[in-house]
N, C-alpha and C positions, 0 to 999 in steps of 0.2 A: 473975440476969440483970436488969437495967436497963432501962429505958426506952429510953436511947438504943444500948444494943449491942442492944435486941430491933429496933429501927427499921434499922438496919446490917445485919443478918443477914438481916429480909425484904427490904431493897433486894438484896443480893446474891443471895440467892435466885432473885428477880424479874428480875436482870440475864441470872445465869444463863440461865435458863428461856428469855429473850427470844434469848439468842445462840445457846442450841440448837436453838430454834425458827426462826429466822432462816439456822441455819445446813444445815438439814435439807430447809428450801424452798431453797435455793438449790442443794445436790447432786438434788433432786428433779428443778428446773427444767433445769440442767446434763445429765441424762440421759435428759430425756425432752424435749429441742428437739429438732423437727425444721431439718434442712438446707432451703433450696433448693432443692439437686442431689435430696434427697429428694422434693422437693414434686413438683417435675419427672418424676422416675421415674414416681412416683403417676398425674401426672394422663398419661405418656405413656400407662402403663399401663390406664388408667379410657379411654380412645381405642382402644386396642387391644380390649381386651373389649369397647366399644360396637363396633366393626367387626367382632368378630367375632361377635357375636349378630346382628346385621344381615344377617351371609353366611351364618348357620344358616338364620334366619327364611328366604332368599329359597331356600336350598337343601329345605327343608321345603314351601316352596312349590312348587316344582320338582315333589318328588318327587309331593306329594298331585296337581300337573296330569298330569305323564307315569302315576301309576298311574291316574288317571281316565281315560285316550284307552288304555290299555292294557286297562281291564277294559270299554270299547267296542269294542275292536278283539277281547277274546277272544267277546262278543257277537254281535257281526257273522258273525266266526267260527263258531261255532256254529252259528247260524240258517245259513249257507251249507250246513256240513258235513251239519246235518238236512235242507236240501232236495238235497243231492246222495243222499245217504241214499235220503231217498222217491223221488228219479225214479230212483235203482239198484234200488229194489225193485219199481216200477211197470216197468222195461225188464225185470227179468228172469222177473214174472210174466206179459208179454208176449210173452218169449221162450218162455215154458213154453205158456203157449194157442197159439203157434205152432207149436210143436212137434209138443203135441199134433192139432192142426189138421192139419198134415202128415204124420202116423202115422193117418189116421184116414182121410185123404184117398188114400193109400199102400195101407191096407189094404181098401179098397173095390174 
């Protein structure tokens, strides 16, 4: 082999290499463009999920206010039911020294 067929076989070599290369980016580029109509979907979509993180947030919030007035309200509750409690037990040990009071008073 020669000089000038070694010169000819690395040019086509080289030509090669360039066309496959060139032809590899461009089915690359080919299947991976986005549309558009894609772009669109995307950013409908990127709106949609920010709205709907937004009605979580304000439903989160929601709920953390109604259980706060709701574990004041079982509170409340409470402190009521313990003082109906104590003036049930204060009437009906009143009702007992009465009692007694009139079985004493009876038996005299």
């Amino acid at each position: 082999m020669n000089r000038t067929e070694f010169v000819y076989v690395t040019a086509t070599m080289l030509f090669v290499a360039f066309a496959l290369g060139w032809f590899a980016y461009w089915l690359l580029h080919r299947f991976t463009r986005v549309s558009q109509a894609d772009l669109g979907e995307l950013d409908q979509m990127a709106q949609s999920l920010h709205e709907a993180e937004e009605t979580r947030d304000q439903a989160l919030e929601y709920i953390q206010t109604r259980e706060a007035e709701l574990n004041n309200q079982i509170a409340q509750t409470e402190a009521e039911l313990r003082a109906a409690m104590d003036g049930l037990r204060d009437a009906r040990r009143e009702a007992e020294e009465m009692r007694a009071y009139i079985e004493r008073m009876n038996a005299d």
